[in-house]
One Martini backbone bead per residue (centre of mass of N, CA, C, O) as a GRO file, in nm:
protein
  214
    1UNK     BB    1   1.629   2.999   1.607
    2UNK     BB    2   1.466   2.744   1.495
    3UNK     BB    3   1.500   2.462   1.384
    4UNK     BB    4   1.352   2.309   1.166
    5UNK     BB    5   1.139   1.959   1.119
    6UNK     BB    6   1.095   1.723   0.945
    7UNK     BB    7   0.786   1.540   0.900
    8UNK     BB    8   0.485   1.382   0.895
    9UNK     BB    9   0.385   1.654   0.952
   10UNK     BB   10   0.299   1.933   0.906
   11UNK     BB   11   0.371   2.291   0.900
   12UNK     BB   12   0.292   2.626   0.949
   13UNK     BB   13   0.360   2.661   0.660
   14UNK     BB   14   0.175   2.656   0.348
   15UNK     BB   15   0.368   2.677   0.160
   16UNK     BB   16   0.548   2.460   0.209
   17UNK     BB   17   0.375   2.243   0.217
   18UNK     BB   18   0.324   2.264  -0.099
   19UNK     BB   19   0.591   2.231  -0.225
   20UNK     BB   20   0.644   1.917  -0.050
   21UNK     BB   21   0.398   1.799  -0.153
   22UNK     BB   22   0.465   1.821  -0.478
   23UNK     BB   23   0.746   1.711  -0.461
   24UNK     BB   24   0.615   1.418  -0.368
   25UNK     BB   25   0.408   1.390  -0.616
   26UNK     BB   26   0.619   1.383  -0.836
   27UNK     BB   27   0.788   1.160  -0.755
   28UNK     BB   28   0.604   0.922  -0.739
   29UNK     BB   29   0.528   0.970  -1.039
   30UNK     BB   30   0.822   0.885  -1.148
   31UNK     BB   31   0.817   0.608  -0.989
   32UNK     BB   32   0.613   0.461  -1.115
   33UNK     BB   33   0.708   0.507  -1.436
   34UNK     BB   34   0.972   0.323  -1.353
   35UNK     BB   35   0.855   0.062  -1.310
   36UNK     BB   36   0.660   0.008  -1.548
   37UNK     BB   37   0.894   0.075  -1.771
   38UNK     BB   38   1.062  -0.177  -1.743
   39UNK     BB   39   1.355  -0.296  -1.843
   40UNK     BB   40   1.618  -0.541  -1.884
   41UNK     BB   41   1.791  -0.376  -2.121
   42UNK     BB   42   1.869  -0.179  -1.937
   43UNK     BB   43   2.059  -0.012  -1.746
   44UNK     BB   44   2.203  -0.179  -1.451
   45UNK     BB   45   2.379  -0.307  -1.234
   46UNK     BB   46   2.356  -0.615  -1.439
   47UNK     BB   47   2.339  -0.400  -1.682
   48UNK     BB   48   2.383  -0.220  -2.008
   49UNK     BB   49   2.294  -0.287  -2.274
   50UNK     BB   50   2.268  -0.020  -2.468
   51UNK     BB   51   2.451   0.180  -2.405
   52UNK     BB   52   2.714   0.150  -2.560
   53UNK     BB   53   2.565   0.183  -2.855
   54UNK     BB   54   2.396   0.503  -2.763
   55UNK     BB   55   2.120   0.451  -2.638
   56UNK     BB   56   1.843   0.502  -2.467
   57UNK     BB   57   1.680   0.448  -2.238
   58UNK     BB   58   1.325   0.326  -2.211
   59UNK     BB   59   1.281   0.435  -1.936
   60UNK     BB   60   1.047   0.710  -1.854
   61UNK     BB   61   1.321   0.801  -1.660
   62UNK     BB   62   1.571   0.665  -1.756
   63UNK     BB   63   1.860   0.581  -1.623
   64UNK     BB   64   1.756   0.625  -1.319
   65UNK     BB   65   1.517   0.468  -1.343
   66UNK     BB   66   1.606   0.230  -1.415
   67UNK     BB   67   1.832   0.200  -1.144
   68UNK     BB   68   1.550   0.199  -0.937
   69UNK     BB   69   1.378  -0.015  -1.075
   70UNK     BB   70   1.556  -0.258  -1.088
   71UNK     BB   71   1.659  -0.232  -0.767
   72UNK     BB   72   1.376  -0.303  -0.624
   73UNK     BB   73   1.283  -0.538  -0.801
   74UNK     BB   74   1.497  -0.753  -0.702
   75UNK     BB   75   1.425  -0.680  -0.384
   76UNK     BB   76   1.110  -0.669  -0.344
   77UNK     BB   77   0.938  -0.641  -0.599
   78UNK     BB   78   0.645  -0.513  -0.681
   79UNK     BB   79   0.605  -0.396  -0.395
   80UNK     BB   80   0.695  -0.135  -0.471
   81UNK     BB   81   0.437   0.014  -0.576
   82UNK     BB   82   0.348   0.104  -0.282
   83UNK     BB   83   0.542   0.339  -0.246
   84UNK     BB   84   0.415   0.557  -0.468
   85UNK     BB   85   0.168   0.583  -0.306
   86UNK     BB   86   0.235   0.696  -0.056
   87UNK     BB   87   0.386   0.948  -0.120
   88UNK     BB   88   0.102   1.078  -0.205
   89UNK     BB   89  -0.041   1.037   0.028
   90UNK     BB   90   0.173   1.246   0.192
   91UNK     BB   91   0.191   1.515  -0.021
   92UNK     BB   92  -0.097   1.546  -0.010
   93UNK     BB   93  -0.120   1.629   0.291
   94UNK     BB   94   0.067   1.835   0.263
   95UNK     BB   95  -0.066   2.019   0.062
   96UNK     BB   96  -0.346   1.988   0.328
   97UNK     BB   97  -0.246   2.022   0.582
   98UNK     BB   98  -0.210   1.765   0.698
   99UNK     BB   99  -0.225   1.469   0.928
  100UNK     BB  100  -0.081   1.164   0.829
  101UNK     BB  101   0.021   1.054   1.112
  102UNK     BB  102   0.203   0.799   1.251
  103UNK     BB  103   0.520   0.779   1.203
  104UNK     BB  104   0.583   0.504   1.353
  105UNK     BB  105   0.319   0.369   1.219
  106UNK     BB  106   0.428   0.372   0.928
  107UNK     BB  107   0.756   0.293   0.926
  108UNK     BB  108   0.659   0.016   1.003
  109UNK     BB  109   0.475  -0.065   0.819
  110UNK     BB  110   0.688  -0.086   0.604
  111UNK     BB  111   0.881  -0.241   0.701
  112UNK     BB  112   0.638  -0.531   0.714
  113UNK     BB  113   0.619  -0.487   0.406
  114UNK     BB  114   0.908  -0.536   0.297
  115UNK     BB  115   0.939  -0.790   0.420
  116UNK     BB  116   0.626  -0.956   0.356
  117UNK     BB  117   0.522  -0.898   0.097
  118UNK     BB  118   0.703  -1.065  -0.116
  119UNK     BB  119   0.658  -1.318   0.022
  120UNK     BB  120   0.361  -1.341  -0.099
  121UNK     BB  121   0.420  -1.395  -0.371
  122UNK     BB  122   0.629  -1.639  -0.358
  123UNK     BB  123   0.349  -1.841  -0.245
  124UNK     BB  124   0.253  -1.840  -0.561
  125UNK     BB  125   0.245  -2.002  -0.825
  126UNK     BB  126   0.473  -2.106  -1.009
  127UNK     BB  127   0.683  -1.847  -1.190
  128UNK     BB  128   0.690  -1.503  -1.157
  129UNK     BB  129   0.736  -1.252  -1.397
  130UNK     BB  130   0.865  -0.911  -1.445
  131UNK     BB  131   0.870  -0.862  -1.778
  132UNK     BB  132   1.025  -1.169  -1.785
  133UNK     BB  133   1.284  -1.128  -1.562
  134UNK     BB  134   1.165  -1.084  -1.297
  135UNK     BB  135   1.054  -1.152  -0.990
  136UNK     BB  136   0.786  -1.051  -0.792
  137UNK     BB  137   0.951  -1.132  -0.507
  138UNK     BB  138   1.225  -1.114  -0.469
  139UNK     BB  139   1.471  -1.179  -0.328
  140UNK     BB  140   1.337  -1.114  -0.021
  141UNK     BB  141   1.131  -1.287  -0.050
  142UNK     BB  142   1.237  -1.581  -0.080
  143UNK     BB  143   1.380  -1.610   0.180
  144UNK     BB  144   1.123  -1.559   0.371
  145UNK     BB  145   1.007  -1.787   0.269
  146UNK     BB  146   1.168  -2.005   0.273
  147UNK     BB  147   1.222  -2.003   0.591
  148UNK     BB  148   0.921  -2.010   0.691
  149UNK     BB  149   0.874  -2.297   0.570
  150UNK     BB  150   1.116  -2.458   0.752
  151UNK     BB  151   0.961  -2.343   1.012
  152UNK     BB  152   0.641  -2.408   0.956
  153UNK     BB  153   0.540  -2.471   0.707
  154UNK     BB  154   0.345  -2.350   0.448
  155UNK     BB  155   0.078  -2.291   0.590
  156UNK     BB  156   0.228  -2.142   0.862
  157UNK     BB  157   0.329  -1.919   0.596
  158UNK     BB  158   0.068  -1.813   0.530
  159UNK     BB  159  -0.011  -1.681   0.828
  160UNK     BB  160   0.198  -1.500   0.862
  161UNK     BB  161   0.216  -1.358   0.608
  162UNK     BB  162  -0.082  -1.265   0.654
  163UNK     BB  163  -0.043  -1.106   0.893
  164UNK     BB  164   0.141  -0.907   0.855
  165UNK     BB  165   0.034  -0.759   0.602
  166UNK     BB  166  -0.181  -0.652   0.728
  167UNK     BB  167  -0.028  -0.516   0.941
  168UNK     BB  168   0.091  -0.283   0.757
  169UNK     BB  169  -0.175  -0.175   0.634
  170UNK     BB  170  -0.289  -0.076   0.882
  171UNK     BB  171  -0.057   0.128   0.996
  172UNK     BB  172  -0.013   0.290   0.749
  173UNK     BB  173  -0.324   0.356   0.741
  174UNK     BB  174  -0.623   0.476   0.840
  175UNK     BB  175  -0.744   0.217   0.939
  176UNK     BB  176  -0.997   0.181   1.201
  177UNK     BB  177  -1.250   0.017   1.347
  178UNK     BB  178  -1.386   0.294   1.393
  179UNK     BB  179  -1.410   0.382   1.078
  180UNK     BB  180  -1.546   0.140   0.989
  181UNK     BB  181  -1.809   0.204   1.156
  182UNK     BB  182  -1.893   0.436   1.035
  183UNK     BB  183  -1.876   0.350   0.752
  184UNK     BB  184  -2.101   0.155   0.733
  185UNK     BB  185  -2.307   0.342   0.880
  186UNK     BB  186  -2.343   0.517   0.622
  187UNK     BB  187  -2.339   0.290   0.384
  188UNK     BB  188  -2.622   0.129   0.575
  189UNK     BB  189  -2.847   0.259   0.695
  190UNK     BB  190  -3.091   0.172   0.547
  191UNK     BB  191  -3.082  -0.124   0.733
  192UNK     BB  192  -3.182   0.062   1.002
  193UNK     BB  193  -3.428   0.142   0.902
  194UNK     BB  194  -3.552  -0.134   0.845
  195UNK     BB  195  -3.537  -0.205   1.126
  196UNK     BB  196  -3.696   0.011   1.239
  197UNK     BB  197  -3.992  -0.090   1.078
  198UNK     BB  198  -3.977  -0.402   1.156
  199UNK     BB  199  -4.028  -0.330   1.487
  200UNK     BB  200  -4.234  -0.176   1.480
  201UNK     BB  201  -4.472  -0.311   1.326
  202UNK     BB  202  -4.446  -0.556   1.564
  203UNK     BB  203  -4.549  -0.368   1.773
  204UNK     BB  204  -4.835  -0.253   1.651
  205UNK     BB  205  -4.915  -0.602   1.646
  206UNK     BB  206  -4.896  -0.626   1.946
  207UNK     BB  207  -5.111  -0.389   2.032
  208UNK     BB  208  -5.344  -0.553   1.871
  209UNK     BB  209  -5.638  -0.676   1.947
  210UNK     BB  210  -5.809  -0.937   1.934
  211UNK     BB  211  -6.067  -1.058   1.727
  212UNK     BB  212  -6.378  -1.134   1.811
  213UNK     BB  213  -6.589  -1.435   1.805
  214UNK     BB  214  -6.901  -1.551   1.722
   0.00000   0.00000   0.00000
């Protein structure tokens, strides 16, 4: 009997797929509700909070959601809310027994999300912080931007982290230029009509000929 091997694509066995699907679409959607309840108040790596007075996390997945998402926003900032949104995508591919994409083009593009998108927030001006507390770009954010500022210089580091960042989305996500002009070719054929109307239209007038003047 062969062992299991769980990858990007589901298996043959259909309740399975449905499993752990729904599995991951639950899960998904509880770390989604953990980032945005994010407290800074609540137990965490460097805070124990109302914890000792007795209190319970505000945080509405509890405790555990707390120090993950504590943990998260502190290392990537924001830019993690992208990961239970995957996640789902991803849940819902396996309840619907389809094929998420390529393996190893989705877990480059998570890697070059998560090195360059913070670095994208730490960009904008100001000192934006995330529920008043934390920075919006994350440590690891700041890091790669304040680099990549120090060897090419700001324009150069807005180039570079939004190439990068391009590129995470592309491989992530199902988008290729060929379904891009599919799906354009479908939601604007209509211009395609009209274009073939006054093509016609044209070739119409030049086959009628000048009218003999007396």
């Amino acid at each position: 009997m062969k062992p299991l091997k769980l990858g990007m694509s589901p298996t043959r066995n259909r309740r399975l797929n449905e499993v752990l699907g729904l599995t991951m679409v639950v899960s998904a959607g509880l770390l989604l509700l953990a980032l945005a309840s994010y407290t800074p108040s609540d137990p965490s790596l460097n805070t124990i909070g109302g914890y000792t007075a007795g209190r319970q996390a505000h945080n509405w997945t509890g405790v555990l959601g707390a120090w993950i998402s504590d943990l998260l926003l502190q290392v990537i900032g924001i830019a993690a809310f992208v990961l239970p949104l995957m996640m789902l995508r991803l849940g819902l591919c396996w309840m619907w027994s389809r094929a998420a994409g390529s393996a190893l083009a989705k877990n480059l593009g998570l890697a070059v999300w998560i090195a360059f998108a913070p670095a994208m927030f730490a960009l904008l001006p100001g000192h934006l912080h995330w529920r008043g507390a934390l920075p919006i770009e994350g440590v690891l954010g700041r890091l790669v931007a304040d680099s990549l500022i120090a060897l090419l210089n700001f324009p150069g580091a807005c180039i570079v982290i939004g190439l990068m960042v391009a590129v995470a989305l592309y491989l992530s996500s199902t988008f290729t230029f060929n379904t891009s002009r599919q799906w354009f070719a479908l939601r604007f054929a209509f211009l395609d009509n009209l274009r073939d109307r006054w093509n016609a239209r044209r070739h119409s007038r030049n086959l009628i000929p000048p009218r003999l003047t007396s």
